[in-house]
DOMI-428911 format. One line per 5 residues: number of its first residue (from 1); their letters; for each residue x, y, z of C-alpha. Coordinates in Angstrom, 2 decimals. Example, Ala and Ser with C-alpha at 12.3 -4.5 7.8 and 13.67 -1.06 7.14 Angstrom:
BEGIN
1> AS> 12.30:-4.50:7.80  13.67:-1.06:7.14;
// end
This chain:
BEGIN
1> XXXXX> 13.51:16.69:-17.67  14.77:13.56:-15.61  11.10:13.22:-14.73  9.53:13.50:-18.46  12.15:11.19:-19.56;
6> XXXXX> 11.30:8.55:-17.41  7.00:9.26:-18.33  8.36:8.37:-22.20  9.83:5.41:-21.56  7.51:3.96:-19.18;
11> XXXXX> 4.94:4.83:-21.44  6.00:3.49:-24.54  6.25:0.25:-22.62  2.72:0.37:-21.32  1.52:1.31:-24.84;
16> XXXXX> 2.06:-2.47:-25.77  -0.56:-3.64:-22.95  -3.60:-4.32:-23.02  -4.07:-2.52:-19.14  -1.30:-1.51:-16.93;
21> XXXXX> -2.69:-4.99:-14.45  -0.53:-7.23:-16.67  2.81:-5.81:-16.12  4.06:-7.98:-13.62  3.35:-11.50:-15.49;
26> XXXXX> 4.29:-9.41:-18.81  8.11:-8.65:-17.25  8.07:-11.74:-15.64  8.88:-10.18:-11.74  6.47:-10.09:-8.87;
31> XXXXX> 5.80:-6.48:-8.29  5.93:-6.15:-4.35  3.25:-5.70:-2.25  3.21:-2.23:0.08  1.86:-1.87:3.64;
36> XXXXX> 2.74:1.73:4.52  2.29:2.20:8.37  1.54:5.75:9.56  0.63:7.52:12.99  -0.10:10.85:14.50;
41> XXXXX> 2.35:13.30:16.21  4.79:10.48:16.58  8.58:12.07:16.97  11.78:10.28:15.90  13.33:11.29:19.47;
46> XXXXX> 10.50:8.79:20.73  12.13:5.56:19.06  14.91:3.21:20.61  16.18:3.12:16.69  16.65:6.91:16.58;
51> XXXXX> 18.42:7.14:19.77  15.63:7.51:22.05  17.01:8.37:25.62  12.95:7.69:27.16  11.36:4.71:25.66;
56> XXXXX> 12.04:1.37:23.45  9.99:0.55:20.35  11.07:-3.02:20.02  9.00:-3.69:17.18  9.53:-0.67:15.22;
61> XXXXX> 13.36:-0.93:15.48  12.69:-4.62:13.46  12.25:-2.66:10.55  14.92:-0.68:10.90  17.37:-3.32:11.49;
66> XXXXX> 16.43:-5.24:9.07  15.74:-2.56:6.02  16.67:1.40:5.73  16.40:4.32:8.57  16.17:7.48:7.07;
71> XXXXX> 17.89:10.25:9.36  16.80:13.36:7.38  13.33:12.59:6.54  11.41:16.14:6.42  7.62:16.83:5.75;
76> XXXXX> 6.58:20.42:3.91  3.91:21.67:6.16  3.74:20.19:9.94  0.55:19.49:10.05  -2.26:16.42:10.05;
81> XXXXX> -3.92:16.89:7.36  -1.54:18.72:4.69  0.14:16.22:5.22  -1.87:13.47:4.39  -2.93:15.04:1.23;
86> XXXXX> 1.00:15.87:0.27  1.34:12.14:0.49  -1.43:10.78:-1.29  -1.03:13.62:-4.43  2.91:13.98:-4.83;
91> XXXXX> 1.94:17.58:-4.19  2.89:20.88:-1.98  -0.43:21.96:-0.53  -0.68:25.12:-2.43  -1.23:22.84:-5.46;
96> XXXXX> -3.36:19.72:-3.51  -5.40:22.14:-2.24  -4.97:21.22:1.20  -3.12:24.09:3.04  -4.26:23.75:6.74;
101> XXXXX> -6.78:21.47:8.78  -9.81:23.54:7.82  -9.53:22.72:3.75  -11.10:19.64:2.58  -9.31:17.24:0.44;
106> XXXXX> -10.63:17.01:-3.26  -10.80:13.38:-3.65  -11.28:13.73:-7.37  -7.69:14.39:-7.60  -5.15:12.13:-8.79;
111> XXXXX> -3.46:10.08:-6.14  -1.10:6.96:-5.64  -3.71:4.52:-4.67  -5.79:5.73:-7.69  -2.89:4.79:-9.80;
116> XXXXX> -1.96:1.58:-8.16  -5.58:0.02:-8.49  -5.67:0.79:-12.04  -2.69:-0.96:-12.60  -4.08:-4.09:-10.48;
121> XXXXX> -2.90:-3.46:-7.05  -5.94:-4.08:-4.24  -5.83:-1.19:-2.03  -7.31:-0.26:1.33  -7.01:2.74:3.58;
126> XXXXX> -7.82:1.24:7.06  -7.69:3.83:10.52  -7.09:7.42:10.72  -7.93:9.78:7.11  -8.74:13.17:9.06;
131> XXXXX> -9.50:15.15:5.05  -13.26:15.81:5.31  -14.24:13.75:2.50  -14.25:10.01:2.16  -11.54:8.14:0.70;
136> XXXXX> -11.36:7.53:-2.92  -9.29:5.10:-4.98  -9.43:2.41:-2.72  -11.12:-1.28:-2.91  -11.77:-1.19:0.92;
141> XXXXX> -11.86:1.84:3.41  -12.23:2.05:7.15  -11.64:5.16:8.95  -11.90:6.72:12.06  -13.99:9.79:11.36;
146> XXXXX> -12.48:12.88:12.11  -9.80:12.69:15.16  -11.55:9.47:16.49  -11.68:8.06:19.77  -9.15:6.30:21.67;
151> XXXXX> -11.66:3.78:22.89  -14.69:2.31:21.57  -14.83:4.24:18.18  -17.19:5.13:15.64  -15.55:4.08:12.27;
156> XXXXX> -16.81:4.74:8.69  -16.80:1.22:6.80  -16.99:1.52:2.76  -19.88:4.41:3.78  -21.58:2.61:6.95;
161> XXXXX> -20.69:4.09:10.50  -20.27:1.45:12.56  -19.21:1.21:16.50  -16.49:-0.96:18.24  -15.60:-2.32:21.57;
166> XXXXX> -11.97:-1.71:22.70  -8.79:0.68:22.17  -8.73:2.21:19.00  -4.82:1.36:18.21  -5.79:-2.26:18.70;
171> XXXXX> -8.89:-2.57:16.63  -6.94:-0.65:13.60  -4.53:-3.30:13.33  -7.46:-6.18:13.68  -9.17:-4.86:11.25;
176> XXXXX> -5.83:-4.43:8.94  -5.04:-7.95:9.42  -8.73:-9.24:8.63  -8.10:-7.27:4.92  -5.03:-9.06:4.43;
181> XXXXX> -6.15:-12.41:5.32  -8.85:-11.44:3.15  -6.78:-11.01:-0.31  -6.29:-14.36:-2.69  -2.92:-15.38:-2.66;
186> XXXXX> -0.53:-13.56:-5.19  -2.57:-11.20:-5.62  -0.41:-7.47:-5.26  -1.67:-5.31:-2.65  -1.25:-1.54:-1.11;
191> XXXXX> -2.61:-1.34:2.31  -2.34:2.02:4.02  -2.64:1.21:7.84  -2.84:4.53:9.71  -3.25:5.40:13.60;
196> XXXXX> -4.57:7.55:15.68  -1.94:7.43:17.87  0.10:9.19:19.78  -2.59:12.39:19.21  -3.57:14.66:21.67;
201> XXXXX> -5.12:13.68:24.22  -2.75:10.98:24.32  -4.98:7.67:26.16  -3.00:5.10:26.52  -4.43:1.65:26.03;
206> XXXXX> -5.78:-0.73:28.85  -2.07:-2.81:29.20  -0.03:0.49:29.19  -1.97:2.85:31.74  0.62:1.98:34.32;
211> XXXXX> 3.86:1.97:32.18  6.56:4.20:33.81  4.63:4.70:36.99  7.88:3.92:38.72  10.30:6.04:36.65;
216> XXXXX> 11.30:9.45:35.94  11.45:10.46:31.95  14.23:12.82:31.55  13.43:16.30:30.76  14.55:17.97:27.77;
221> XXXXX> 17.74:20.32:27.89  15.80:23.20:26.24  12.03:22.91:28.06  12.69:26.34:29.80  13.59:27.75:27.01;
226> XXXXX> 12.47:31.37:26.80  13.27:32.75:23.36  15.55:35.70:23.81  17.19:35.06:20.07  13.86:35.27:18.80;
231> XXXXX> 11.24:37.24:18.21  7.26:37.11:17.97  6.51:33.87:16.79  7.95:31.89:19.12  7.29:34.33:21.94;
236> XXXXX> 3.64:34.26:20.81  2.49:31.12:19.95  0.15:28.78:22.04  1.20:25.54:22.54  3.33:25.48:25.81;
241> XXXXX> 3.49:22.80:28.67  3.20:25.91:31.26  0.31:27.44:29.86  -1.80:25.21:27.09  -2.04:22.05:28.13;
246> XXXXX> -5.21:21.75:29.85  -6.84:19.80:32.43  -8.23:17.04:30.38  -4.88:16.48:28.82  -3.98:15.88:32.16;
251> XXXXX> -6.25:13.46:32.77  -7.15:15.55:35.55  -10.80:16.05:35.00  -13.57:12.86:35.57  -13.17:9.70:33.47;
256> XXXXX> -13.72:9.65:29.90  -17.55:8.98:28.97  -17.37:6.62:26.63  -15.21:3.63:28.46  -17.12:0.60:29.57;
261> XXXXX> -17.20:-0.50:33.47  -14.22:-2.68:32.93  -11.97:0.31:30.82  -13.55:2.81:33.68  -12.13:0.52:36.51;
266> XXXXX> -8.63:0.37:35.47  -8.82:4.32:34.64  -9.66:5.44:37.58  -7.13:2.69:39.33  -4.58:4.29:36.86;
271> XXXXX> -4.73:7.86:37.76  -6.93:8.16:40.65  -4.27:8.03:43.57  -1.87:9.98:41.39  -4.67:12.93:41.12;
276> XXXXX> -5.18:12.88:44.01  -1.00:12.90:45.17  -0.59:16.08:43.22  -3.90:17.94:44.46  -2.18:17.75:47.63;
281> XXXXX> 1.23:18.67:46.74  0.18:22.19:45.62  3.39:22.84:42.84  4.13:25.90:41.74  6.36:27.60:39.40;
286> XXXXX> 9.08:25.54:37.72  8.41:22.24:39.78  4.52:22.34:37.86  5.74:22.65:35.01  7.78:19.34:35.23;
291> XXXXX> 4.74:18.01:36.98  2.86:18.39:33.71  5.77:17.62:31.46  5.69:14.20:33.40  2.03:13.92:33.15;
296> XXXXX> 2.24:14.39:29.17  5.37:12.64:28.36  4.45:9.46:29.99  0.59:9.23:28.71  2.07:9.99:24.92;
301> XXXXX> 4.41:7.15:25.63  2.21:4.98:26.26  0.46:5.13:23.27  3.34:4.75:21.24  4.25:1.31:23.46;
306> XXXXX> 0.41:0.26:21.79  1.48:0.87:18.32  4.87:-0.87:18.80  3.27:-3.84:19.78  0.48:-3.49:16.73;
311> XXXXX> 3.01:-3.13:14.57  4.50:-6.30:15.85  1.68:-8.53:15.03  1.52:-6.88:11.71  5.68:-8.02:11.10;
316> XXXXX> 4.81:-11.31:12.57  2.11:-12.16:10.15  3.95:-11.11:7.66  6.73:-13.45:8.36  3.95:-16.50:9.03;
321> XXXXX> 2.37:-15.81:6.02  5.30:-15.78:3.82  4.72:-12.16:2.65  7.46:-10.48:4.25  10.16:-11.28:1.43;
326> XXXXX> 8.19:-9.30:-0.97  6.23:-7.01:0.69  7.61:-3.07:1.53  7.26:-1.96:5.02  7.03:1.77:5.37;
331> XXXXX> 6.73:3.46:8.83  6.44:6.99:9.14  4.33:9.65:10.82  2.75:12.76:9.10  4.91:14.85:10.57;
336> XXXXX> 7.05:15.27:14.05  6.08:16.46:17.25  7.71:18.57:20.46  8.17:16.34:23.52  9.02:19.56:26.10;
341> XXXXX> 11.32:20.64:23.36  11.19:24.63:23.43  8.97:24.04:26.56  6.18:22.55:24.04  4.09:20.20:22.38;
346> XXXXX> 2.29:19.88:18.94  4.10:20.76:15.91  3.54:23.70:13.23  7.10:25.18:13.37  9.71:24.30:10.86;
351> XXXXX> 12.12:24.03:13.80  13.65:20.53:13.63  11.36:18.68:16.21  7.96:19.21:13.91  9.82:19.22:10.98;
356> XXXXX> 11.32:15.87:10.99  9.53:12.47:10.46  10.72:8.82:11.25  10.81:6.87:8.17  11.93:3.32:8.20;
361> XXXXX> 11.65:1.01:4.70  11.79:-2.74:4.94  12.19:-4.40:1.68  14.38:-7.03:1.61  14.87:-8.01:-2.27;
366> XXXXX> 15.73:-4.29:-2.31  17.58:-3.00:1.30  20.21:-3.57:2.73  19.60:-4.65:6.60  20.73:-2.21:9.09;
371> XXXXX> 21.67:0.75:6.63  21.29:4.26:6.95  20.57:7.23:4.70  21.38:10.69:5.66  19.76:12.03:2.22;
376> XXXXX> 16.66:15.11:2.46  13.69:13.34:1.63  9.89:13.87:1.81  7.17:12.95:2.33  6.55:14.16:-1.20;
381> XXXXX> 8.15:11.21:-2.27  6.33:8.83:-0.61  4.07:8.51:-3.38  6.27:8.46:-6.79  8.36:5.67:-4.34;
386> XXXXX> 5.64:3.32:-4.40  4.46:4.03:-8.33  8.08:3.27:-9.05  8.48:-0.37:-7.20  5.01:-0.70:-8.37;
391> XXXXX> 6.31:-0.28:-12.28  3.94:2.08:-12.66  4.41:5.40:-14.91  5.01:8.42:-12.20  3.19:11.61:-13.40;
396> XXXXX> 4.94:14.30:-14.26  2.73:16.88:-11.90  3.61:15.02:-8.57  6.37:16.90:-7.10  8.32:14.30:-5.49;
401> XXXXX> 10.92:12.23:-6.35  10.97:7.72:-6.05  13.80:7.25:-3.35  13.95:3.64:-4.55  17.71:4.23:-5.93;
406> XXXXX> 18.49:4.86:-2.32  16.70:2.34:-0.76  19.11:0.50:-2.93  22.31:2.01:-1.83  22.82:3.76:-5.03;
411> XXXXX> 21.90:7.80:-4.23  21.52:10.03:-7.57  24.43:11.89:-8.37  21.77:15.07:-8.50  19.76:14.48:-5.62;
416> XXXXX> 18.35:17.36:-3.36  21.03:19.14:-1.25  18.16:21.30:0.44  14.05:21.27:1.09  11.24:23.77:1.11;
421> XXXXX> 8.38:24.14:3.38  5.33:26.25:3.89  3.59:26.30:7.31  -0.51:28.45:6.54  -2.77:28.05:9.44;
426> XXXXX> -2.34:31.05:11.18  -4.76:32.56:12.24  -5.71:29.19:14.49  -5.58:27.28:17.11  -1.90:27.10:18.64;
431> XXXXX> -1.26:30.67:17.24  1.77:30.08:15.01  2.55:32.63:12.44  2.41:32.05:8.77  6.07:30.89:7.53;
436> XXXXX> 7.86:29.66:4.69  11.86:28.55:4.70  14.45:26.34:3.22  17.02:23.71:5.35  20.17:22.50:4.03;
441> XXXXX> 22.39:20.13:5.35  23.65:22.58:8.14  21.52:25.60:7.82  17.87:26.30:8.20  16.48:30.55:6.94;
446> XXXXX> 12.59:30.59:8.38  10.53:33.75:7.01  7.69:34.60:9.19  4.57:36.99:7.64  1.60:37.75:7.40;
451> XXXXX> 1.64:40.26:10.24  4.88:40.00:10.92  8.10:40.54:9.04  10.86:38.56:10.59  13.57:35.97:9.80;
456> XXXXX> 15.73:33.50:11.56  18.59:31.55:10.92  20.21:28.34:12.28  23.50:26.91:11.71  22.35:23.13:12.60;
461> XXXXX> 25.71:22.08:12.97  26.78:24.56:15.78  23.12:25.21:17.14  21.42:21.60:16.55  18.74:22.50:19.16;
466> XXXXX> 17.90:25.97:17.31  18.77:27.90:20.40  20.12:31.00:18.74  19.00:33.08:15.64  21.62:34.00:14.23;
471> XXXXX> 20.20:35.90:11.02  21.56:39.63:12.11  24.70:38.15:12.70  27.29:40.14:9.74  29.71:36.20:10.13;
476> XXXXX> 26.34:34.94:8.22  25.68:37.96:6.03  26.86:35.64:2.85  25.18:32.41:4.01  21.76:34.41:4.27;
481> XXXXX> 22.39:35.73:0.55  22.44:32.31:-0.68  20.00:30.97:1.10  17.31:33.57:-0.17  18.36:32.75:-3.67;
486> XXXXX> 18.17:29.30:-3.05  14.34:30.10:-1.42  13.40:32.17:-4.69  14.75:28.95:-6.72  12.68:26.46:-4.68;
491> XXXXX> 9.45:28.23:-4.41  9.50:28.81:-8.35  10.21:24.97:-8.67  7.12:24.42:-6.91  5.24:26.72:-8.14;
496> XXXXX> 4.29:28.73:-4.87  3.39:31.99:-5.48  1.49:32.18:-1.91  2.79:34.32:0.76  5.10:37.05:1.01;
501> XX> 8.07:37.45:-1.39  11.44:36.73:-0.50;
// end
């Protein structure tokens, strides 16, 4: 009803305009311009502004000091590409169509960039899209195809495949900037400015290859973990340090094909001698599994030191060209990521590690510098957020809700007090079992199916690192009643009638 009320009146204010472009010289503001920043598999526990006890992300922590970071930012479906289409629709996947990597994304659809260059906003998607079809609602478009390449990609310009010369994270952000600088002055803009980066197979750029040769990352308290609360779908998945990660993750097999004599020299410089240290050293047990954790943890780093420092040019044009005041800076990835957590990596559970996003909002006319929210949003919201700075009308079929009042410090009295999410590939790649759940601001009830039948439940504020299930405990008999009632209520709010009942 909040929702329909605010369609009327935005509406009936739009009915007196010729086209939805005039509104910001009708209402006399500037409507702000929007450059929302996204990577792959990037984890909050992997930023110096989150707390990060192994790496610093200079850059990134700008925005955070000087607008909003978001410490219970959740996405509904771990995954690359549901969540890209969640974003872009306002929509659960059940609805967008986009359930798991294998679907591909309807760009008929309505979206938020469709919306915003109707009412006069340029728009550009520019890096990683990873939905099968091409990109639709936007005045310019460069994408990666598929995964991409860390080095000398292919990209897919406005139609034309075209191939570049250098690391992937840097030409992304030149080709970002070139848009920009492109745009007449004034003139309100959306750029989406996604990354490849830190995916699998994690290859770090040509100035990071070395970076924390000479240190040891500290291990997680949990990478041993070995289930015994639990039962098959964390006993059965596929996506462990021990046993997954393969050889080429490692970096262990020959260089990469596609590098050119000068990226193949400082490869093989990079991880040559170290290849050749731990053929001889012949680990076993415990001490190879730390060998590969160290092997992983450091490469994935890496990347993420590339996009700090894109990001960094990105802020510091913004400041030269006097676009910073009004322009929103989002950063977020499409969903989190385990770094040894559990003893894995990838993400696919609703456990808090893949669950979680970063999310950082810069907008200073708007945000207080240096604040923090502790409210449940999603990336649902992403979407009706920007419609709303935007002044544009906010369907009433997208999901989500703007979280501009608490960008401004000023939280709805009836905000969410709990989220929903469905996890669908299974079976896949990675082996993780079908499941649906709700999280609250302490607990977390996970129902796995399909062909299983099991549940767990976390008190977050006891258990933060989901250690023990605690569902058959009869102290949380009454706290797993209401949290299947409030499941039933949240999966008839949004409409998802897939899966198993409650």
């Amino acid at each position: 009803m909040k929702r329909l009320g605010y369609m009327t009146g935005s509406a009936a204010a739009l009915s007196i305009l010729p086209n939805s472009s005039g509104l910001g010289e009708m209402t006399g503001e500037k409507r702000p311009n929007i450059i929302f920043i996204m990577t792959d598999d990037h984890a909050s526990h992997a930023m110096s502004c989150y707390g990060s006890k192994i790496n610093k992300t200079p850059n990134l922590d700008r925005i955070a000091k000087e607008g909003m970071r978001f410490n219970n930012s959740f996405c509904t479906n771990s995954i690359c590409a549901p969540c890209r289409a969640v974003i872009l629709t306002g929509k659960y996947s059940h609805l967008n169509g986009v359930i798991d990597n294998r679907k591909k994304f309807d760009g008929s659809q309505q979206t938020f960039p469709k919306l915003l260059q109707k009412a006069g906003y340029k728009t550009a998607m520019i890096g990683k899209w990873h939905l099968k079809s091409d990109p639709t609602g936007f005045d310019y478009w460069n994408v990666l195809p598929g995964q991409g390449a860390y080095y000398n990609p292919a990209m897919k310009e406005m139609g034309q495949k075209r191939k570049y010369t250098g690391y992937t994270t840097d030409i992304i952000t030149n080709h970002a900037l070139k848009w920009l600088k492109s745009l007449k002055p004034g003139t309100p803009f959306c750029l989406m400015y996604h990354h490849k980066a830190p995916h699998r197979r994690w290859e770090p750029g040509p100035k990071h290859l070395t970076m924390y040769d000479d240190v040891t990352i500290p291990e997680p308290e949990n990478l041993f973990d070995d289930y015994s609360s639990r039962g098959r779908a964390a006993k059965e998945q596929d996506m462990s340090i021990e046993k997954t990660m393969t050889p080429n993750d490692l970096k262990l097999t020959p260089t990469p094909k596609n590098l050119t004599p000068e990226q193949k020299k400082l490869w093989d410089a990079a991880y040559g001698p170290k290849n050749e240290a731990f053929k001889k050293a012949n680990l076993q047990g415990k001490d190879l599994v730390r060998w590969k954790y160290q092997r992983y943890i450091k490469d994935y780093l890496r990347c993420v030191a590339s996009v700090d420092d894109n990001v960094g040019r990105v802020l510091n044009y913004l400041n030269e060209s006097d676009l910073a005041e009004n322009t929103i800076v989002v950063y977020t990835s499409d969903q989190g990521f385990y770094l040894g957590d559990h003893g894995w990596f990838d993400k696919r559970f609703m456990y808090e590690e893949s669950l979680r996003m970063p999310l950082l909002v810069r907008y200073p006319k708007e945000t207080k510098a240096g604040s923090v929210s502790d409210d449940i949003v999603l990336n649902l919201d992403f979407g009706p957020t920007f419609l709303d700075f935007a002044g544009v009308p906010v369907p009433a079929d997208m999901q989500g809700e703007s979280i501009r009042k608490i960008l401004q410090g000023k939280t709805p009295g009836d905000w969410r007090k709990s989220t929903y999410y469905h996890y669908y590939e299974y079976p896949a790649v990675h082996s993780v079992k079908r499941h649906y759940g709700v999280r609250t601001g302490r607990y977390k009830l996970i129902h796995f199916y399909h062909d299983i039948d099991e549940w767990e439940l976390y008190d977050l504020k006891k258990d933060p690192k989901e250690m023990k299930n605690v569902f058959g405990d009869p102290k949380y008999a009454d706290i797993v009643k209401e949290l299947k009632i409030e499941l039933k209520r949240l999966r008839k709010q949004y409409k998802d009638t897939t899966g198993s009942p409650v």
